[in-house]
Residue frames as qw, qx, qy, qz and C-alpha x, y, z in Angstrom:
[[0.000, 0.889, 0.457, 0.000, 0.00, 0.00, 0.00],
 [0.542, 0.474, -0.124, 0.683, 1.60, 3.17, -1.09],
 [0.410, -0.405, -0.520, 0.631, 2.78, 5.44, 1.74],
 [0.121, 0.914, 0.387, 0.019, 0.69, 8.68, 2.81],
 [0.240, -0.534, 0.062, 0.809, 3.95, 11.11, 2.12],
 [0.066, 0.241, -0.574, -0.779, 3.44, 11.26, -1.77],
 [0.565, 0.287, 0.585, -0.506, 0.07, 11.13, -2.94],
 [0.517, 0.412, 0.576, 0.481, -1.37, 10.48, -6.82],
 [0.231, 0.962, 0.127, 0.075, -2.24, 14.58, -7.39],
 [0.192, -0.719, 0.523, 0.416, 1.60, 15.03, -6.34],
 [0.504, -0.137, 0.728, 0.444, 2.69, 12.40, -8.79],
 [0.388, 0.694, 0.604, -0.054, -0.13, 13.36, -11.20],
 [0.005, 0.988, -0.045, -0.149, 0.91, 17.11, -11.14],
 [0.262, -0.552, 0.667, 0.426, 4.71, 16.25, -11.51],
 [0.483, 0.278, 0.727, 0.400, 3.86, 14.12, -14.92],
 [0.276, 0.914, 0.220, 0.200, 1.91, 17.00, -16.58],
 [0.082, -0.832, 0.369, 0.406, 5.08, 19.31, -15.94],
 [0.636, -0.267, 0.699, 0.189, 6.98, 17.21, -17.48],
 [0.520, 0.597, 0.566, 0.230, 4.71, 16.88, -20.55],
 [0.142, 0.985, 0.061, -0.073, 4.30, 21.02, -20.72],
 [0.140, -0.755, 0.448, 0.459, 8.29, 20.76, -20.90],
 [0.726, 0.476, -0.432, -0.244, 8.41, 18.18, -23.80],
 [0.064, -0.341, 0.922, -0.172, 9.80, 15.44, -21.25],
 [0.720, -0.297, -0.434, -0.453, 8.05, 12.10, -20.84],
 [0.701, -0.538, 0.234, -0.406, 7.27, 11.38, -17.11],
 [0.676, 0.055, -0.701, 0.219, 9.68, 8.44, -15.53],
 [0.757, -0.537, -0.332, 0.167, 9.94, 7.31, -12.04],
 [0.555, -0.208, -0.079, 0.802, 13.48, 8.83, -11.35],
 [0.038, 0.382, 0.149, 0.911, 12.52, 12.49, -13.26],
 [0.441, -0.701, -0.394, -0.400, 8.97, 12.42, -10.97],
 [0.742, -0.447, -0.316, 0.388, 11.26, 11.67, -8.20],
 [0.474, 0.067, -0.092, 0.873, 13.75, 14.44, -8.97],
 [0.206, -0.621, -0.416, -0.631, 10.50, 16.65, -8.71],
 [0.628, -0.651, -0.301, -0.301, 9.00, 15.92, -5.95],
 [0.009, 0.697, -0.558, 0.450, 12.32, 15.65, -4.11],
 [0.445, -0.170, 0.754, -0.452, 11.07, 12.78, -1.49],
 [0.827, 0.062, 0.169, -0.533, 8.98, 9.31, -1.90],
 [0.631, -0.157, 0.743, 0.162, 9.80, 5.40, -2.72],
 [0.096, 0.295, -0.800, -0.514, 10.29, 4.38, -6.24],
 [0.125, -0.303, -0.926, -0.185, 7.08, 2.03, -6.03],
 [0.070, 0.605, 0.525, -0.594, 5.16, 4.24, -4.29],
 [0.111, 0.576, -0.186, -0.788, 5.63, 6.51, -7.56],
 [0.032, 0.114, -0.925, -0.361, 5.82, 3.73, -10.04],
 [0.090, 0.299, 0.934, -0.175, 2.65, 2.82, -8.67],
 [0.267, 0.739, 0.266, -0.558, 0.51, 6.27, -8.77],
 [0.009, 0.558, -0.529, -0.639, 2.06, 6.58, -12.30],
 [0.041, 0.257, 0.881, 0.396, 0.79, 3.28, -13.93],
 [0.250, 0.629, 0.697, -0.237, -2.55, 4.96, -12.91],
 [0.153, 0.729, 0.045, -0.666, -2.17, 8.39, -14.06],
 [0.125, 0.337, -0.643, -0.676, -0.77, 6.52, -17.52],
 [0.087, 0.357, 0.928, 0.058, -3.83, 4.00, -17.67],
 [0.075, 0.790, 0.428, -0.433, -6.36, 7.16, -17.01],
 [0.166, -0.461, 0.402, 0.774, -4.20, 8.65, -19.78],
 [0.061, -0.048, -0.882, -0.465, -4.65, 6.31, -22.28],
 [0.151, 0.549, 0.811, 0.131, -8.31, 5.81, -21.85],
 [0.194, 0.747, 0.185, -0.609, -8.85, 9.51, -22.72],
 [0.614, 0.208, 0.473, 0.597, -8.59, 10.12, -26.68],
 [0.251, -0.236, 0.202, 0.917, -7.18, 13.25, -28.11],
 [0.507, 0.680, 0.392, -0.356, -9.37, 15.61, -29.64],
 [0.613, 0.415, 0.463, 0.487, -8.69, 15.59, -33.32],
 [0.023, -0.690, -0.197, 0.696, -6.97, 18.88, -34.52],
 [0.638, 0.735, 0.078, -0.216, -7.54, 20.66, -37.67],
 [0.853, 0.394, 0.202, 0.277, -6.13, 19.37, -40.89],
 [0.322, 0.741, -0.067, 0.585, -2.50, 21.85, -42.20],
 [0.144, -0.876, 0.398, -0.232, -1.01, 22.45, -38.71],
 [0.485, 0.649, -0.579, 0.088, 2.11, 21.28, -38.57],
 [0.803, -0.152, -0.565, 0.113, 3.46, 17.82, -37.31],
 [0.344, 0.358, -0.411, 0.765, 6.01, 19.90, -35.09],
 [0.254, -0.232, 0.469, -0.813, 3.23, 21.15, -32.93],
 [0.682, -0.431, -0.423, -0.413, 0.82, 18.30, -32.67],
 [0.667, -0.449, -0.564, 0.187, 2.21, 17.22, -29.32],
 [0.134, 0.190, -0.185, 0.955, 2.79, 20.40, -28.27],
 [0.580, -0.120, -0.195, -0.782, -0.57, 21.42, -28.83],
 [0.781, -0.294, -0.549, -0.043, -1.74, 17.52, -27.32],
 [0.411, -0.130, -0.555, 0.712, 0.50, 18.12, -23.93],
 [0.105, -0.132, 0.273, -0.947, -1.29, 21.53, -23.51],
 [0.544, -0.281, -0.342, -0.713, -4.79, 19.79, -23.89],
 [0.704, -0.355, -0.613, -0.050, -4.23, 17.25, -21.37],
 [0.454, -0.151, -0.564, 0.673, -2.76, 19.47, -19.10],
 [0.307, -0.204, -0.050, -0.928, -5.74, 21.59, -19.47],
 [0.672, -0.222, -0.654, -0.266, -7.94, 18.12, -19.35],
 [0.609, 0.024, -0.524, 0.594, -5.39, 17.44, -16.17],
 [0.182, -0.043, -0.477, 0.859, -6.50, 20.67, -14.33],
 [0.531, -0.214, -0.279, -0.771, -9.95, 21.05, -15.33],
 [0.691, -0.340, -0.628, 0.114, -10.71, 17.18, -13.19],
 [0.466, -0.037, -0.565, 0.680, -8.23, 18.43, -10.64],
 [0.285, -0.150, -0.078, -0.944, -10.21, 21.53, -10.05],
 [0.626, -0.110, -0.543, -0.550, -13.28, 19.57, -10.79],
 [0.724, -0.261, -0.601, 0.217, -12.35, 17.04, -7.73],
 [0.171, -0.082, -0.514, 0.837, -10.89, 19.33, -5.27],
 [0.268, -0.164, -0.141, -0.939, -13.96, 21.26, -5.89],
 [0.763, -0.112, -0.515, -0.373, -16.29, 18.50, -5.77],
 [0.486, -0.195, -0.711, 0.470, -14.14, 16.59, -2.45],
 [0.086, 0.081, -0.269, 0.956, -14.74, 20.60, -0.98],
 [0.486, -0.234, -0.357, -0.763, -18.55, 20.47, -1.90],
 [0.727, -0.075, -0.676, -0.090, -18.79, 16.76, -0.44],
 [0.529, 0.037, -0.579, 0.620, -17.28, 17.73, 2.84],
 [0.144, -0.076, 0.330, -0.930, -19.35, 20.35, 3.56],
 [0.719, -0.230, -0.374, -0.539, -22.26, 18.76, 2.75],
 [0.728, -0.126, -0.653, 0.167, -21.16, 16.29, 5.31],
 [0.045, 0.006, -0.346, 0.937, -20.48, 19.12, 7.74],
 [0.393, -0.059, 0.153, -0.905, -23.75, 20.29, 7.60],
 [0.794, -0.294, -0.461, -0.265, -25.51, 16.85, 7.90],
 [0.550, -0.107, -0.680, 0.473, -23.30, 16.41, 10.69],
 [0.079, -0.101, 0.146, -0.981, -24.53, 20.11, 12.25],
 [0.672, -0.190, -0.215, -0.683, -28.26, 19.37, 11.43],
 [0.707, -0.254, -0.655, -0.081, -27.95, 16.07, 12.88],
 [0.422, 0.001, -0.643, 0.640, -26.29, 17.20, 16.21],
 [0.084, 0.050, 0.433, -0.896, -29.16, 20.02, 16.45],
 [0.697, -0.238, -0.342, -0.584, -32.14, 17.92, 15.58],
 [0.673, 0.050, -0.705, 0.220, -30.73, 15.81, 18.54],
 [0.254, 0.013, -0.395, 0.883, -30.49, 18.64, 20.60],
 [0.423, -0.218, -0.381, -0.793, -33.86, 19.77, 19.33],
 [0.742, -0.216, -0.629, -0.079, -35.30, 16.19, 20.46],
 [0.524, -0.212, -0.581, 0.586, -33.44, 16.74, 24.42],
 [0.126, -0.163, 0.040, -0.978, -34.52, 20.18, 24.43],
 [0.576, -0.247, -0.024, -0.779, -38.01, 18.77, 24.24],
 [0.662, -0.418, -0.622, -0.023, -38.12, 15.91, 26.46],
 [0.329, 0.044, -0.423, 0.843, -36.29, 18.60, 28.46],
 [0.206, -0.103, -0.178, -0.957, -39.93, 20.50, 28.42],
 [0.654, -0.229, -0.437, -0.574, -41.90, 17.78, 28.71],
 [0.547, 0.019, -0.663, 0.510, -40.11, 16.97, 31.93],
 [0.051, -0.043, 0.271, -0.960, -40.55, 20.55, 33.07],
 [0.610, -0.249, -0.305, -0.687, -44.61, 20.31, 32.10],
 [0.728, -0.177, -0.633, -0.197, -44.86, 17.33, 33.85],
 [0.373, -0.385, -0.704, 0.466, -43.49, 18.37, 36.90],
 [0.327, 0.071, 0.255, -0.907, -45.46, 22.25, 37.04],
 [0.713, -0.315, -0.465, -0.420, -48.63, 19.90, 36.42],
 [0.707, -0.078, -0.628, 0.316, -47.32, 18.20, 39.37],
 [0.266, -0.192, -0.435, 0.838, -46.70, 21.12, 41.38],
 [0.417, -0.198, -0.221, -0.859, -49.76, 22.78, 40.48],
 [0.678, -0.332, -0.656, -0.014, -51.33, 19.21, 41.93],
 [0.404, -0.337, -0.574, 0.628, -49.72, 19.78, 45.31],
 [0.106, -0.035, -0.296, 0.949, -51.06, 22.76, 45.47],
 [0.598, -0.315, -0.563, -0.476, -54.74, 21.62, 45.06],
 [0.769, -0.277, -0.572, -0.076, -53.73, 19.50, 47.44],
 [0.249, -0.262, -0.457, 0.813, -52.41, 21.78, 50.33],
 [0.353, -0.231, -0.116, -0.899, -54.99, 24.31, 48.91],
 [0.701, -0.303, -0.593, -0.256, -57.80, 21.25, 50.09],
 [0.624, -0.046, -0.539, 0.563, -55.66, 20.83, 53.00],
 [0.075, -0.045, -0.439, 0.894, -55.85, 24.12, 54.57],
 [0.472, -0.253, -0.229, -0.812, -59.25, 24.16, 53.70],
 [0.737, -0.247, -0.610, 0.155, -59.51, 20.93, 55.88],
 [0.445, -0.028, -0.465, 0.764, -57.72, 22.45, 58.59],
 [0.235, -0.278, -0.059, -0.929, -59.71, 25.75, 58.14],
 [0.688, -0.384, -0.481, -0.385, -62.97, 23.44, 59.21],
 [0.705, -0.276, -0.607, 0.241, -61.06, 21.76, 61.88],
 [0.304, 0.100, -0.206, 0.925, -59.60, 25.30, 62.94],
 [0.314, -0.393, -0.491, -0.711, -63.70, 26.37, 62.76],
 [0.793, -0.347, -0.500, -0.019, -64.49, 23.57, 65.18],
 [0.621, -0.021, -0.463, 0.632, -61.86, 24.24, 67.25],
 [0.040, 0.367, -0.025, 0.929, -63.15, 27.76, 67.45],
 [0.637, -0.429, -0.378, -0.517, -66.80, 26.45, 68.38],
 [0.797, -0.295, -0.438, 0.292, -65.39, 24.21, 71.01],
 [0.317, -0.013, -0.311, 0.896, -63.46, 27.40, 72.64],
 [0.326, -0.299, 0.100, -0.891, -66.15, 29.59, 72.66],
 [0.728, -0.466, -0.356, -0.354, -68.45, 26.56, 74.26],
 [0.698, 0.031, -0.443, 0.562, -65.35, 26.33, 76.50],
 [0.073, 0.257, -0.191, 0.945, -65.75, 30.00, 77.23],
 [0.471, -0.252, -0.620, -0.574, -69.15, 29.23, 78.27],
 [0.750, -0.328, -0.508, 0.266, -68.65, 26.74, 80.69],
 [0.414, 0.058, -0.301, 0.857, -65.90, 28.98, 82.14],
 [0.079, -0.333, -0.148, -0.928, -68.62, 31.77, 82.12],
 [0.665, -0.287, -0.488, -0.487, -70.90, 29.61, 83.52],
 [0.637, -0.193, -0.544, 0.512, -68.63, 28.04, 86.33],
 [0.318, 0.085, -0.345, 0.879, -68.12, 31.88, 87.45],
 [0.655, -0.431, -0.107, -0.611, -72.03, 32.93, 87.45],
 [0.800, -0.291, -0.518, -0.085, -72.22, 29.91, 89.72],
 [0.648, -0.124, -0.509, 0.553, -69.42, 30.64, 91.92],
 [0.059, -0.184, 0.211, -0.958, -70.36, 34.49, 92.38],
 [0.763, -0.436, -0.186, -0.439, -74.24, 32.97, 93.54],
 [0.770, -0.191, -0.580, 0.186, -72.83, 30.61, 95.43],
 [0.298, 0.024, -0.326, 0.897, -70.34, 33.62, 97.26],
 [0.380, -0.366, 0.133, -0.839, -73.70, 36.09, 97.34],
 [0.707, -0.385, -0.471, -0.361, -75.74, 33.05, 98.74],
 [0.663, -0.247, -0.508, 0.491, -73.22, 32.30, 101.45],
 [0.138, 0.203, -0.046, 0.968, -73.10, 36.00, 101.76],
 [0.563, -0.432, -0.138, -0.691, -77.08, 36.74, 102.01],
 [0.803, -0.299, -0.503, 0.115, -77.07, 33.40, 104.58],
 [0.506, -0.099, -0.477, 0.712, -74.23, 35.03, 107.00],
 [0.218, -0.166, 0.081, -0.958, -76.03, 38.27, 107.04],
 [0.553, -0.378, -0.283, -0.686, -79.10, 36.53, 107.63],
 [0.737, -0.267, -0.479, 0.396, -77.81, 34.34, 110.69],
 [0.353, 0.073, -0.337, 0.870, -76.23, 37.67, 112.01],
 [0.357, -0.369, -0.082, -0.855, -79.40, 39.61, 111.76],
 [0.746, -0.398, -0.468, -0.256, -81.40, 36.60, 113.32],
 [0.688, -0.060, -0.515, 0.508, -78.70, 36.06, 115.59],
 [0.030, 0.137, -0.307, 0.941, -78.67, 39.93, 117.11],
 [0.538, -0.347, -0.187, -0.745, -82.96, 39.82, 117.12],
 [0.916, -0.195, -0.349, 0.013, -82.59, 36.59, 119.44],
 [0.078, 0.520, -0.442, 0.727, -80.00, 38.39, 121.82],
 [0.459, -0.377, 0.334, -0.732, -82.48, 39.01, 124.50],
 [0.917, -0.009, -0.318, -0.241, -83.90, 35.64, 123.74],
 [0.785, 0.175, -0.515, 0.297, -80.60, 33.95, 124.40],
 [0.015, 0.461, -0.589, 0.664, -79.85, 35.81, 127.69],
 [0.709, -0.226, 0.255, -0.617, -82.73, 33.96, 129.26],
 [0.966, -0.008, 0.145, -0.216, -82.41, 30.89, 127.42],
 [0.116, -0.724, 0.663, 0.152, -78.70, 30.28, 127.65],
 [0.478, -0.283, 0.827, 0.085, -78.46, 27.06, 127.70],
 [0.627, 0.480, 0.613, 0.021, -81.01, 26.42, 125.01],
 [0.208, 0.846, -0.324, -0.369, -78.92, 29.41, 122.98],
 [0.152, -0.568, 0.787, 0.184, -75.83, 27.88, 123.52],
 [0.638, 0.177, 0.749, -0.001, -77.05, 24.52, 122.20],
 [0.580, 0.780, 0.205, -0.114, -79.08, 26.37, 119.20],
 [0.081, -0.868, 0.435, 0.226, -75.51, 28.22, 118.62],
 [0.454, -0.405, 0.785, 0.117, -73.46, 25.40, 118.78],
 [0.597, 0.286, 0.742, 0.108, -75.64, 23.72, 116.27],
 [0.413, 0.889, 0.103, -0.169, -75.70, 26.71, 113.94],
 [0.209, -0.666, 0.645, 0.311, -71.79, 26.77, 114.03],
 [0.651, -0.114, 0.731, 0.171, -71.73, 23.40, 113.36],
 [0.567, 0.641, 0.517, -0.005, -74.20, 23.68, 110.46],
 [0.226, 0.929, -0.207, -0.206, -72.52, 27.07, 109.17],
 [0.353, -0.583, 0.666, 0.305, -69.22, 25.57, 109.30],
 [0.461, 0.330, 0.752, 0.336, -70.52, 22.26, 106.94],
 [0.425, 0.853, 0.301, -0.028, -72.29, 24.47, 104.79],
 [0.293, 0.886, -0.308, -0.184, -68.76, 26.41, 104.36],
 [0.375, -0.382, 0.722, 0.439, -66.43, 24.04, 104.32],
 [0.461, 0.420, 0.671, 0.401, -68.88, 22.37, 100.91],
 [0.231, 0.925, 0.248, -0.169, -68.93, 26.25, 99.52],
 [0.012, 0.811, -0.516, -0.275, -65.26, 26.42, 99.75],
 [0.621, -0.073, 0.766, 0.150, -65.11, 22.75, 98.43],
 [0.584, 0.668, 0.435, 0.152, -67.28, 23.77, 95.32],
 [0.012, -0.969, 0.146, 0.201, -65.62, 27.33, 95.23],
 [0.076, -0.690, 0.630, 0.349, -61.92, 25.58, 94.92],
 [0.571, 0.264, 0.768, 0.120, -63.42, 22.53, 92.27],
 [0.660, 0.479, 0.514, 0.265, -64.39, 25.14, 90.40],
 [0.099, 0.908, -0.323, -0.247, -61.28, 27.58, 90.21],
 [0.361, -0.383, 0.797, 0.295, -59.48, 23.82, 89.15],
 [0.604, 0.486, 0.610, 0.162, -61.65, 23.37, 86.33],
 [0.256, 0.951, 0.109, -0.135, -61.16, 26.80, 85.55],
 [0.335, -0.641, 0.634, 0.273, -57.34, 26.58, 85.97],
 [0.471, 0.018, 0.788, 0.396, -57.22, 22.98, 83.62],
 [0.367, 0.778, 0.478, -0.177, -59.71, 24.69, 81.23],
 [0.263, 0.892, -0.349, -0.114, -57.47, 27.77, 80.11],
 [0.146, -0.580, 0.700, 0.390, -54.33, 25.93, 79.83],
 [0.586, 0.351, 0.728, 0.059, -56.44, 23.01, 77.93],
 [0.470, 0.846, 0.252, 0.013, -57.72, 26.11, 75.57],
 [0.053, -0.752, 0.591, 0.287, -53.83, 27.77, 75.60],
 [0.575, -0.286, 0.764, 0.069, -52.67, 24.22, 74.47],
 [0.509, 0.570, 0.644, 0.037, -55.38, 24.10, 71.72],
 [0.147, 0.975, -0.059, -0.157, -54.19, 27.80, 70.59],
 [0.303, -0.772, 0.469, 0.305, -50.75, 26.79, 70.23],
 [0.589, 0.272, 0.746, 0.148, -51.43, 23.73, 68.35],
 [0.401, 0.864, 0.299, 0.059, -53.27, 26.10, 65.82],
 [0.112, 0.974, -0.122, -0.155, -50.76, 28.57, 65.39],
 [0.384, -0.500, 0.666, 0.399, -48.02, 26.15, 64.67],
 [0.549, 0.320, 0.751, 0.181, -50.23, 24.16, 62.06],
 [0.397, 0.892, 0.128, -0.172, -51.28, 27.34, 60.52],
 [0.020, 0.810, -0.547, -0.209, -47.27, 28.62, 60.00],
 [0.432, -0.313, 0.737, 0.415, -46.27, 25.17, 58.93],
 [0.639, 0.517, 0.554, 0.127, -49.16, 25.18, 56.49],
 [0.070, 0.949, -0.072, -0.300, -48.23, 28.87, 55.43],
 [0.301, -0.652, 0.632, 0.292, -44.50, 27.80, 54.55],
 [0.463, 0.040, 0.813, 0.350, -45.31, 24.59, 52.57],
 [0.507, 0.789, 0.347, 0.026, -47.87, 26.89, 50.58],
 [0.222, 0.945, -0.058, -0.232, -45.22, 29.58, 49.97],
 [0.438, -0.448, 0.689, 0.364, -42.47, 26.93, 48.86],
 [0.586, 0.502, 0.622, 0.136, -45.06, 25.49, 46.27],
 [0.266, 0.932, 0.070, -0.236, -45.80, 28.99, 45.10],
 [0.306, -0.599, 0.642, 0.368, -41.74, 29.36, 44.98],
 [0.486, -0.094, 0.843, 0.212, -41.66, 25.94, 42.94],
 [0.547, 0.586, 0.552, 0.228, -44.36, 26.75, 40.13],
 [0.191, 0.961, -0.039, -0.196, -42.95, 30.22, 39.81],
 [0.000, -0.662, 0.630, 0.407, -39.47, 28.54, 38.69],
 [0.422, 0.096, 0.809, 0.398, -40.52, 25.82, 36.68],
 [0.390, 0.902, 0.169, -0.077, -42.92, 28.76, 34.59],
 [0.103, -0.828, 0.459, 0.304, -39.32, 30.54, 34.54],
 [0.374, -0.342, 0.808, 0.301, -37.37, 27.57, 33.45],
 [0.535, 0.475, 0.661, 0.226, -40.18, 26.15, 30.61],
 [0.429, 0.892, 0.078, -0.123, -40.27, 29.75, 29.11],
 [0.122, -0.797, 0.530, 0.261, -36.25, 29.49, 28.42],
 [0.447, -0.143, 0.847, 0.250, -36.29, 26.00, 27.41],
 [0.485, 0.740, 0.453, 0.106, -39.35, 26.99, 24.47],
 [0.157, 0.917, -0.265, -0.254, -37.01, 29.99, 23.84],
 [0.438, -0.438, 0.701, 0.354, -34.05, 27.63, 23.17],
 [0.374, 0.046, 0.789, 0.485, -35.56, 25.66, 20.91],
 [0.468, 0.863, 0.165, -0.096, -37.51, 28.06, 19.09],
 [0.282, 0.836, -0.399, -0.249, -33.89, 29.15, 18.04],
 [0.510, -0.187, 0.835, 0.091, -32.67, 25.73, 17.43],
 [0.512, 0.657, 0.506, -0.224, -35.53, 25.47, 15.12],
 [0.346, 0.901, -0.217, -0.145, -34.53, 28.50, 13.25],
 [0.448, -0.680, 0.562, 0.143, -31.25, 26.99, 13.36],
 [0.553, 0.050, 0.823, 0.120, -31.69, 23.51, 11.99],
 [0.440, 0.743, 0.485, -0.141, -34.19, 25.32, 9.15],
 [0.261, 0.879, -0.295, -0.268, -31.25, 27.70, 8.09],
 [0.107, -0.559, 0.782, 0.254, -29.07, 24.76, 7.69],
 [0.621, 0.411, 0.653, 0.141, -31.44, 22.38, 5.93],
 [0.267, 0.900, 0.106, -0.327, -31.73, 25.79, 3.39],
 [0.162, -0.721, 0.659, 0.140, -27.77, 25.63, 3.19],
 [0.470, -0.288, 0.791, 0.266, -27.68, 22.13, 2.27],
 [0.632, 0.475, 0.607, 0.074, -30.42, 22.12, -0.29],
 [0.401, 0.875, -0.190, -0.195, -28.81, 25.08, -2.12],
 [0.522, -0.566, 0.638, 0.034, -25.70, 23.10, -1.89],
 [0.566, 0.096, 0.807, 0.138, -26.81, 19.93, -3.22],
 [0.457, 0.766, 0.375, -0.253, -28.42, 22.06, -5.89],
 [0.293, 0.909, -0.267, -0.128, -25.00, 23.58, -7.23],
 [0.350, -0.457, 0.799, 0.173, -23.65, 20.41, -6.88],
 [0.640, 0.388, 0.652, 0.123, -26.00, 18.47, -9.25],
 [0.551, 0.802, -0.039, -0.227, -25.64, 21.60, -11.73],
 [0.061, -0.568, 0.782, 0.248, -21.79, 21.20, -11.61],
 [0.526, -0.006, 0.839, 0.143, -22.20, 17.39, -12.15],
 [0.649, 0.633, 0.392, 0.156, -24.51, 18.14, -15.61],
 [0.298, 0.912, -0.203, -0.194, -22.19, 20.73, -16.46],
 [0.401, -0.460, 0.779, 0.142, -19.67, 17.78, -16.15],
 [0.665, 0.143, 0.732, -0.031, -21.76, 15.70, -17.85],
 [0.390, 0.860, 0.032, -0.328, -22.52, 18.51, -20.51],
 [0.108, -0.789, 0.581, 0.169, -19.05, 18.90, -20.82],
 [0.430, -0.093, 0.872, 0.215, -17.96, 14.77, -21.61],
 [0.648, 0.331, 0.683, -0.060, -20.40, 14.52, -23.81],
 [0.324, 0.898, -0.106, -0.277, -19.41, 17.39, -25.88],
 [0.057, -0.560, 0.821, 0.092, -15.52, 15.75, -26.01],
 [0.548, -0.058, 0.812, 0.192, -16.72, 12.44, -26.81],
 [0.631, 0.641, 0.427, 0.089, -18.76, 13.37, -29.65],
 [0.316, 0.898, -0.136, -0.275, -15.74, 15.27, -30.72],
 [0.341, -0.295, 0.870, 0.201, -13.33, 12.28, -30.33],
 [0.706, 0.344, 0.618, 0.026, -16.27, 10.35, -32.35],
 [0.519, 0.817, -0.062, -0.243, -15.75, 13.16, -35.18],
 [0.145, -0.763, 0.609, 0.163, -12.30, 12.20, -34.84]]
């Protein structure tokens, strides 16, 4: 296999000098050219360029010009033939490459195109998602709200009681009240009485004490039953207030993270439809590019074709 210093357009190019000086092309003269490469390596690119020779056939020139210049005048056509291909290929390899460039472009950003949108349909899928939760804490606090409702009802029937315990205890205080005054009054109008009937005072006395005393000690029995209902009551309804006011702030927070959360995945889906709206435009200016492309490459190729067919039907005149 021949080696990649010396290629066939060097060896190609160094045989048409050659011709254009009136020399014919050898291994050792191509060599003295090019300065560098193996003897087979040249030998080799040479049998082609003379095999591609030969199957081209001179174009026939007009009758009356001298022998002297027919290969003159032949060397200059094939080294016109010789750079018209060369041209013709480089031109054509240049055409081929870009075309391959820009399928390779269009393919990387219809790829990108494609991630872009599952990149979107990621994002949709989770603000649907977060939009859900927030139904579903919106429901929530609307739950809570009810239970928070109740909770109210139950405090104010709390207050009630509480309202109710103290009407009781302030009758209970005037009753024991209107009782002592009435023992005292009864007790001063029965004076005189009792100086006569000491002994049957004292007795009466003694049994009023007795009776007054029971009668307060169960006044101050009901009196301190129901400052301890009143006491376990408020801290029962403080307890029930705190509860509420933590459940409210933790619901508060998880609504204003949601909020947070659908206000950057709106942010993030309106950048990722901006990308690939210019992707889009992108992929659309290079499909544009390749189809003018491929367009001035099929003319070249009929102007190629234009072109042989003119030269063979002048070899046939020949």
């Amino acid at each position: 296999m021949p080696r990649i210093g010396v290629t066939f357009d060097d060896v190609a190019q160094a045989a048409t000098k050659l011709l254009s000086i009136g020399e014919s092309p050898s291994v050792l003269k191509i060599r003295e050219i090019l300065g560098t490469g193996s003897n087979s390596t040249i030998a080799e690119h040479l049998k082609v360029w003379r095999q591609q020779k030969s199957e081209r056939r001179t174009v026939a020139l007009p009758e009356g010009i001298p022998k002297e210049l027919l290969p003159p005048l032949e060397t200059l056509w094939h080294i016109a033939n010789e750079q018209a291909d060369n041209r013709f290929a480089s031109y054509r390899e240049q055409t081929e490459r870009k075309i391959e460039q820009l399928t390779t472009e269009r393919d990387t950003w219809f790829a990108q195109h494609q991630q872009t949108e599952t990149v979107a349909a990621d994002l949709q899928q989770q603000l649907q998602n977060a939009e859900q939760c927030i139904e579903d804490y919106i429901q929530k606090q609307k739950d809570w709200q009810a239970e928070i409702t109740v909770l109210e009802t139950d405090k104010q029937s709390l207050a009630s009681d509480c309202s109710n315990l103290e009407q009781r205890l302030i009758q209970s205080q005037n009753d024991y009240a209107t009782r002592e005054a009435s023992l005292q009054e009864q007790h001063t109008q029965n004076q005189a009485q009792w100086q006569t009937t000491l002994n049957e005072l004292k007795l009466a006395l003694d049994q009023n004490h007795e009776r007054a005393e029971a009668t307060e000690a169960r006044w101050l029995r009901v009196v301190d039953q129901a400052r301890d209902e009143t006491k376990a009551l408020k801290k029962q309804y403080a307890k029930m207030l705190e509860e509420k006011d933590a459940t409210h702030q933790r619901l508060q927070k998880q609504l204003q993270q949601a909020e947070a959360d659908l206000l950057s995945a709106h942010t993030e889906l309106a950048k990722v439809q901006s990308i690939s709206s210019l992707q889009q435009k992108h992929i659309d200016s290079q499909d544009a590019e390749l189809k003018r492309v491929r367009e001035e490459l099929q003319y070249l190729q009929q102007e190629a074709r234009k072109a042989s067919t003119k030269r063979r039907k002048t070899e046939s005149v020949e």
